[in-house]
N, CA, C and O atoms as a printed pandas DataFrame, in Angstrom:
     atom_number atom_name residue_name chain_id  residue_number  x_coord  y_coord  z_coord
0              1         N          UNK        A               1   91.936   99.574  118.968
1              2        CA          UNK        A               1   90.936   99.659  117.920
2              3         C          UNK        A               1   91.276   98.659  116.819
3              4         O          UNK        A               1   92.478   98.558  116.575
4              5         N          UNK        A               2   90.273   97.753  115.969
5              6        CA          UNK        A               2   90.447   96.852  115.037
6              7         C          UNK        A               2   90.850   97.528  113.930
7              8         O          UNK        A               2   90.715   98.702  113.582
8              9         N          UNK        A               3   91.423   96.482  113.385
9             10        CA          UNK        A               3   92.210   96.867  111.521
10            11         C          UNK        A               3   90.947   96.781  110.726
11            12         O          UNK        A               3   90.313   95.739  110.561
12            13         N          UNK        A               4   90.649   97.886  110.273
13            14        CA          UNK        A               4   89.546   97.718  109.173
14            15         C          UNK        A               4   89.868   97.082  108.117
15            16         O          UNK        A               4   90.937   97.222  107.522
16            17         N          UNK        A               5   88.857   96.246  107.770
17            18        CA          UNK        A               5   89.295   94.957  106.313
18            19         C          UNK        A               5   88.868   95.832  104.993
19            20         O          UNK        A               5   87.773   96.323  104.717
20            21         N          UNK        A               6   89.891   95.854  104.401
21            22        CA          UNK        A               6   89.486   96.843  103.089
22            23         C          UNK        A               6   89.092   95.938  101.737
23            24         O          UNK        A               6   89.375   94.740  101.740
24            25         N          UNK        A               7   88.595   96.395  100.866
25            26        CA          UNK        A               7   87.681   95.299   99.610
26            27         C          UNK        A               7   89.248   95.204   98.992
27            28         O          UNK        A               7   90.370   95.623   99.278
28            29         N          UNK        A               8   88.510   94.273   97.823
29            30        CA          UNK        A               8   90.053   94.509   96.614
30            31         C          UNK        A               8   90.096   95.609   96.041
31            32         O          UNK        A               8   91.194   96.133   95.854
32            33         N          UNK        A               9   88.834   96.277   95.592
33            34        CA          UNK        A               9   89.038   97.675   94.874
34            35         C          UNK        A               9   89.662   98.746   95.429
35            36         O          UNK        A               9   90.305   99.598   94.815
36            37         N          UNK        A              10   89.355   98.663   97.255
37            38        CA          UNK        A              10   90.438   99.632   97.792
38            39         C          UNK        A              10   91.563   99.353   97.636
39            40         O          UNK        A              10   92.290  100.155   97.050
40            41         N          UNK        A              11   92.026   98.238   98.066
41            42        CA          UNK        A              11   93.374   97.712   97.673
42            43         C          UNK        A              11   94.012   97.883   96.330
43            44         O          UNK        A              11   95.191   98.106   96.053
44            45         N          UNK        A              12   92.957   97.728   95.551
45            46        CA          UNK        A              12   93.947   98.313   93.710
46            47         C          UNK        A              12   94.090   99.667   94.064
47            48         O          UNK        A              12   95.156  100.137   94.461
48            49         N          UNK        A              13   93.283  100.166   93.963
49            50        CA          UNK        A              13   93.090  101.998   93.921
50            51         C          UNK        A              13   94.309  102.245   94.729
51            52         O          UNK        A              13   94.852  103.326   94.501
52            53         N          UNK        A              14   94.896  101.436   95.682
53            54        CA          UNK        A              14   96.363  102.434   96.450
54            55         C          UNK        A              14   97.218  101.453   95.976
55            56         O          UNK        A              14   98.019  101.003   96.796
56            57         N          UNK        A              15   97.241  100.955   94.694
57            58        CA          UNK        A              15   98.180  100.392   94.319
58            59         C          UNK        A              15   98.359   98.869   94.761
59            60         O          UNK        A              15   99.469   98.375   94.561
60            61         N          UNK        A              16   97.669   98.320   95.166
61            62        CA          UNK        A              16   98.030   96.918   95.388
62            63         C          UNK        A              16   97.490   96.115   94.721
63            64         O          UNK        A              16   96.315   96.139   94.358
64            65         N          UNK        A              17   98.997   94.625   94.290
65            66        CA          UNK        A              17   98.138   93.737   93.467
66            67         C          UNK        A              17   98.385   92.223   94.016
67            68         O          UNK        A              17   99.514   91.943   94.419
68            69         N          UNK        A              18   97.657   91.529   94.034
69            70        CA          UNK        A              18   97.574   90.614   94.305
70            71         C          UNK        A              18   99.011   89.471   94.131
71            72         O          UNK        A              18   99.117   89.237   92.927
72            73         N          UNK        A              19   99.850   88.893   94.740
73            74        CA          UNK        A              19  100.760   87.945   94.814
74            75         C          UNK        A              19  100.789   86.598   94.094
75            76         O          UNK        A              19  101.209   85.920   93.156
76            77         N          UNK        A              20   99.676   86.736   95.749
77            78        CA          UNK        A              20   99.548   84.924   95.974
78            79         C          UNK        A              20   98.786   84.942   97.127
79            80         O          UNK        A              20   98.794   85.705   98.093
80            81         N          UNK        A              21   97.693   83.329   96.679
81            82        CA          UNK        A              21   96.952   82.843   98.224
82            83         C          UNK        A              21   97.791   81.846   98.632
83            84         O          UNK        A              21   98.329   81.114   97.801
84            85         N          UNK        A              22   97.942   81.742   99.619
85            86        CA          UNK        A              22   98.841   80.857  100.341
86            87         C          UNK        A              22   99.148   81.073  102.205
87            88         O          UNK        A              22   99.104   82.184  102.734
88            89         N          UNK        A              23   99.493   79.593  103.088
89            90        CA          UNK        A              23   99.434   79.994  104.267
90            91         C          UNK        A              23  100.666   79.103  105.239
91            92         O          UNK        A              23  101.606   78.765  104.519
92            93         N          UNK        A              24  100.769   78.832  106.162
93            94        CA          UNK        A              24  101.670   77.731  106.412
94            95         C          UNK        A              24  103.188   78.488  106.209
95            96         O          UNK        A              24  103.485   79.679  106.114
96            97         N          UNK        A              25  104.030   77.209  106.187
97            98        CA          UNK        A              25  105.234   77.588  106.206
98            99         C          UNK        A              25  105.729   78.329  104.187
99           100         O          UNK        A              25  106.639   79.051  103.780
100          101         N          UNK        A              26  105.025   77.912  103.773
101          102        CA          UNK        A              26  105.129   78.935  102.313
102          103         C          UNK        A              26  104.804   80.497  102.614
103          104         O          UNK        A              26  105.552   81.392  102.219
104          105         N          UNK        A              27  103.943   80.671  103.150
105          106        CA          UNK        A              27  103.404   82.226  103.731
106          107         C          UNK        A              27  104.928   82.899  104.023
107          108         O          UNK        A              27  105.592   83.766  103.454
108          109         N          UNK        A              28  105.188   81.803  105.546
109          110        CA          UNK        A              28  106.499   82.325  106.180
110          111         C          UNK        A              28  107.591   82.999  104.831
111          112         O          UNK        A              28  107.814   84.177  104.552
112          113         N          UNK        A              29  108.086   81.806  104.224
113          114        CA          UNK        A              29  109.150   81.756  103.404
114          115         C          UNK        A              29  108.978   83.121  102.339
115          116         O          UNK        A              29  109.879   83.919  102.079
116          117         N          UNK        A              30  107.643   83.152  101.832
117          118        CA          UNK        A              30  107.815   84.222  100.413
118          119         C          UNK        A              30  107.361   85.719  101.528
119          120         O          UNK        A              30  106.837   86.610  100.859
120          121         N          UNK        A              31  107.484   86.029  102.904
121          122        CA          UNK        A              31  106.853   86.979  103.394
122          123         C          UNK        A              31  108.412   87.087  103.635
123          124         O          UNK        A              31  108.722   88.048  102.931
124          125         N          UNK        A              32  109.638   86.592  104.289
125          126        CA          UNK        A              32  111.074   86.855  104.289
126          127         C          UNK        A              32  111.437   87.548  103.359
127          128         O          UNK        A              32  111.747   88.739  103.311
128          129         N          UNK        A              33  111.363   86.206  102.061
129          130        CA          UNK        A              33  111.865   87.021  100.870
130          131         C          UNK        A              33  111.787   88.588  100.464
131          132         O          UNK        A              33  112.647   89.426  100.194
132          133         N          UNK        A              34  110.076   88.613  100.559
133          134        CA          UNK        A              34  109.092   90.142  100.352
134          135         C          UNK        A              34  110.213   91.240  101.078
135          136         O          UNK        A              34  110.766   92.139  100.445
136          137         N          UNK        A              35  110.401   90.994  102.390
137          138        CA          UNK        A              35  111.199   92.157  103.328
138          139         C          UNK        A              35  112.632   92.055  102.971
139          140         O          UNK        A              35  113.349   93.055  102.977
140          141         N          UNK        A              36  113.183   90.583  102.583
141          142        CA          UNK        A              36  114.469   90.873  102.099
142          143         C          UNK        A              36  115.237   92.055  101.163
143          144         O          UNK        A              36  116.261   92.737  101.212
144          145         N          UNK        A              37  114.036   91.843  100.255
145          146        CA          UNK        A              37  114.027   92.944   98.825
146          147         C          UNK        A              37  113.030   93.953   98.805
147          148         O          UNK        A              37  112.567   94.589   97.858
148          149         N          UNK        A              38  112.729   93.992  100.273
149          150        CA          UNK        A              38  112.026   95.739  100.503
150          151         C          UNK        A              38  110.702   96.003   99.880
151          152         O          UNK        A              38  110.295   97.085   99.457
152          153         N          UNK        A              39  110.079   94.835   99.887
153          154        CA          UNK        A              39  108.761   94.723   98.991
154          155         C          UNK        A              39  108.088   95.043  100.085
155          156         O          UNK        A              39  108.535   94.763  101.197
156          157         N          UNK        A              40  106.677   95.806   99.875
157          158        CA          UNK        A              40  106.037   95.888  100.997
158          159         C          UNK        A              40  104.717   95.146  100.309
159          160         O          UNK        A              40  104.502   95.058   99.101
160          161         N          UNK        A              41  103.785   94.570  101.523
161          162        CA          UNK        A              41  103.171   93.136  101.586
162          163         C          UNK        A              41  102.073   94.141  102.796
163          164         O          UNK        A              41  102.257   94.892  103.754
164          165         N          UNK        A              42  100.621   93.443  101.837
165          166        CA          UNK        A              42   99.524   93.200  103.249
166          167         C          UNK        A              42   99.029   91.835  102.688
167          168         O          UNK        A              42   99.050   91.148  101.667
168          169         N          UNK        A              43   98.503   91.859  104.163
169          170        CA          UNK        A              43   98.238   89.913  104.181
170          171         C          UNK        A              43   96.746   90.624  104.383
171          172         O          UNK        A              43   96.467   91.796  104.639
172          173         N          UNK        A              44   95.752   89.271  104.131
173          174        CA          UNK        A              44   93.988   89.707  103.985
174          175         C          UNK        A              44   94.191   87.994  103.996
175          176         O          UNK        A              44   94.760   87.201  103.246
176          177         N          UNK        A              45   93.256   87.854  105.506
177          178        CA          UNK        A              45   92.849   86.476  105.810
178          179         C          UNK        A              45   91.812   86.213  104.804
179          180         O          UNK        A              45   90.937   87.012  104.469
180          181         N          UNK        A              46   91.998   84.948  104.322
181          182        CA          UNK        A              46   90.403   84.486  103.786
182          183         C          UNK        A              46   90.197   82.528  103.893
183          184         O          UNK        A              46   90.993   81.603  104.053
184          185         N          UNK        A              47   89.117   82.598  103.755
185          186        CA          UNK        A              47   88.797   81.272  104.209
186          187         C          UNK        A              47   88.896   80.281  102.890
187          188         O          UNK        A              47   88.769   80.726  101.750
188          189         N          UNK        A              48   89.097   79.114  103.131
189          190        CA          UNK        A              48   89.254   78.196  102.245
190          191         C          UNK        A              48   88.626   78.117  100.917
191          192         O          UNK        A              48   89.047   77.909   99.779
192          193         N          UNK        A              49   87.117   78.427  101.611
193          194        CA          UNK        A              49   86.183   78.255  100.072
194          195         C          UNK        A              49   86.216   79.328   99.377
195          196         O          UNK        A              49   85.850   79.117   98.220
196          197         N          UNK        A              50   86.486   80.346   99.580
197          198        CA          UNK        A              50   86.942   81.711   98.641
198          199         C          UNK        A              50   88.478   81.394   97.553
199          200         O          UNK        A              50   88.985   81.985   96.600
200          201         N          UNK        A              51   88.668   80.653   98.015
201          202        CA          UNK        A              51   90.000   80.350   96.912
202          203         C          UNK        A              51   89.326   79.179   95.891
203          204         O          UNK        A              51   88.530   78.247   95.999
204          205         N          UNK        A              52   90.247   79.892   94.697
205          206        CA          UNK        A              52   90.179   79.499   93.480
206          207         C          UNK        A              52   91.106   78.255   93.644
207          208         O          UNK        A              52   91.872   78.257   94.607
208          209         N          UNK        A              53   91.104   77.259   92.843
209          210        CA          UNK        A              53   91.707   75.911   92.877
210          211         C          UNK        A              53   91.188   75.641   94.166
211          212         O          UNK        A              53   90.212   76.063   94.786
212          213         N          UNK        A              54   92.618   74.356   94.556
213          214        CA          UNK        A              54   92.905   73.849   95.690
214          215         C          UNK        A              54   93.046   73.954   96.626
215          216         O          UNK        A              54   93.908   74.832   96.680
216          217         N          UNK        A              55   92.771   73.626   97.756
217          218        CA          UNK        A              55   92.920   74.532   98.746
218          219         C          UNK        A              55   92.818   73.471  100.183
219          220         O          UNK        A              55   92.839   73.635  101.403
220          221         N          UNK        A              56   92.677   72.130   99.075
221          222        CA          UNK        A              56   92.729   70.979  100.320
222          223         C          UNK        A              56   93.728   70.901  101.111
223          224         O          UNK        A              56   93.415   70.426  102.203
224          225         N          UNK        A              57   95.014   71.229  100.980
225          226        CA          UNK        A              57   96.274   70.934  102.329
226          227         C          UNK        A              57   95.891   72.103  103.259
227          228         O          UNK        A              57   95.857   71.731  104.431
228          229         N          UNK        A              58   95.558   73.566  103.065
229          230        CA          UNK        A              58   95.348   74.408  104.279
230          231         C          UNK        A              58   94.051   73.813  104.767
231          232         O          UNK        A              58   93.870   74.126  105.943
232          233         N          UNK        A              59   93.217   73.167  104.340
233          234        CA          UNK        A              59   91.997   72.663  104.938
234          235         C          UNK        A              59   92.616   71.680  105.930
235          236         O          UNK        A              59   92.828   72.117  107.061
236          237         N          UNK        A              60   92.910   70.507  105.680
237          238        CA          UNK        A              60   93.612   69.460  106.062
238          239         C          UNK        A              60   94.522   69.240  107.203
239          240         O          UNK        A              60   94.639   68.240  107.911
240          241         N          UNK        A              61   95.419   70.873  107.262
241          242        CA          UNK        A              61   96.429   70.723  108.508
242          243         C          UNK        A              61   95.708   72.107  109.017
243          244         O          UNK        A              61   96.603   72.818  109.476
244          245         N          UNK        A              62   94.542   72.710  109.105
245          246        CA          UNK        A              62   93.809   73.225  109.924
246          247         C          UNK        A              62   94.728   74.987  109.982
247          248         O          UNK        A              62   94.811   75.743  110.950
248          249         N          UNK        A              63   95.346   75.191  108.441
249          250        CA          UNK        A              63   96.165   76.201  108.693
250          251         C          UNK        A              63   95.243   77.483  107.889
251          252         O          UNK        A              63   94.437   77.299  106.978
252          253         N          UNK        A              64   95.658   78.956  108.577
253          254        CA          UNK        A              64   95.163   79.707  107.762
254          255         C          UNK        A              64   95.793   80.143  106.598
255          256         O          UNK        A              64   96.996   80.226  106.349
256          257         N          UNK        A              65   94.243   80.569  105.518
257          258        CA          UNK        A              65   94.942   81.556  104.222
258          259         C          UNK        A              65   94.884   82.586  104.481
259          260         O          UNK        A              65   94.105   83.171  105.234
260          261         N          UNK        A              66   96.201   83.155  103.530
261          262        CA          UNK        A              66   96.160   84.605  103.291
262          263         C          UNK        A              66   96.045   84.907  101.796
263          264         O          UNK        A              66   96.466   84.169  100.906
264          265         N          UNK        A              67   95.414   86.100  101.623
265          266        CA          UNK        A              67   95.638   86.491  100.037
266          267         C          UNK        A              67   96.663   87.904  100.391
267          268         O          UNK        A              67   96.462   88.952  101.005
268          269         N          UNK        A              68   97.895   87.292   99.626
269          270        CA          UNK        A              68   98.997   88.393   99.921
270          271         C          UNK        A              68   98.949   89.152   98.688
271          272         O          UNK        A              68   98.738   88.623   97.597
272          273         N          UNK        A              69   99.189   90.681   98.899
273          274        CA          UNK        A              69   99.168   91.747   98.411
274          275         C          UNK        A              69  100.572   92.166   98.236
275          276         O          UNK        A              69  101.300   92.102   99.227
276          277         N          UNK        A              70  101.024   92.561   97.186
277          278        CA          UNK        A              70  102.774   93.923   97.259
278          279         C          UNK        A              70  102.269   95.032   96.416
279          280         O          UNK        A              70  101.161   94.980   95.880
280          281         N          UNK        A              71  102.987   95.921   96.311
281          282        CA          UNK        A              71  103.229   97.246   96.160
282          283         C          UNK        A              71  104.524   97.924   96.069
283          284         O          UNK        A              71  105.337   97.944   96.993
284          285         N          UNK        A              72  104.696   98.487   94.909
285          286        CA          UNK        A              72  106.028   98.804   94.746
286          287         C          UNK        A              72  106.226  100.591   95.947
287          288         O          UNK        A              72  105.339  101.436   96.070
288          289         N          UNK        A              73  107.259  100.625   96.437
289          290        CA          UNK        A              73  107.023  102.071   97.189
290          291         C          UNK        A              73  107.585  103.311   96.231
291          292         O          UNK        A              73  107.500  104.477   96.616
């Protein structure tokens, strides 16, 4: 069965706040860190033109975004 995509307001309401958009090998690196120090993290794909600023290098090397989420437990 599919992962239901939840809005941002669900996502505040159980406590989640927004990180960072970002994808590629930066994704990798700050998603380590996140589990290093027991942070818990949801990732929420989104497409290029939904991001604020720049967003030309994930366009460019054909990589996806995420808008990463933490939450303290």
């Amino acid at each position: 069965m599919g992962k239901t995509i939840k809005t941002q307001q669900q996502l505040e309401a159980e406590g989640w706040k927004i990180a960072s958009v970002t994808g590629g090998t930066h994704l990798e690196r700050i998603l380590e860190m996140y589990r290093e120090l027991g942070i818990e993290f949801y990732l929420q794909k989104v497409k290029a033109e939904e991001c604020a600023g720049c967003s030309q290098c994930f366009t460019e090397n054909k990589e996806a975004s995420y808008r990463v989420y933490t939450r303290q437990h």
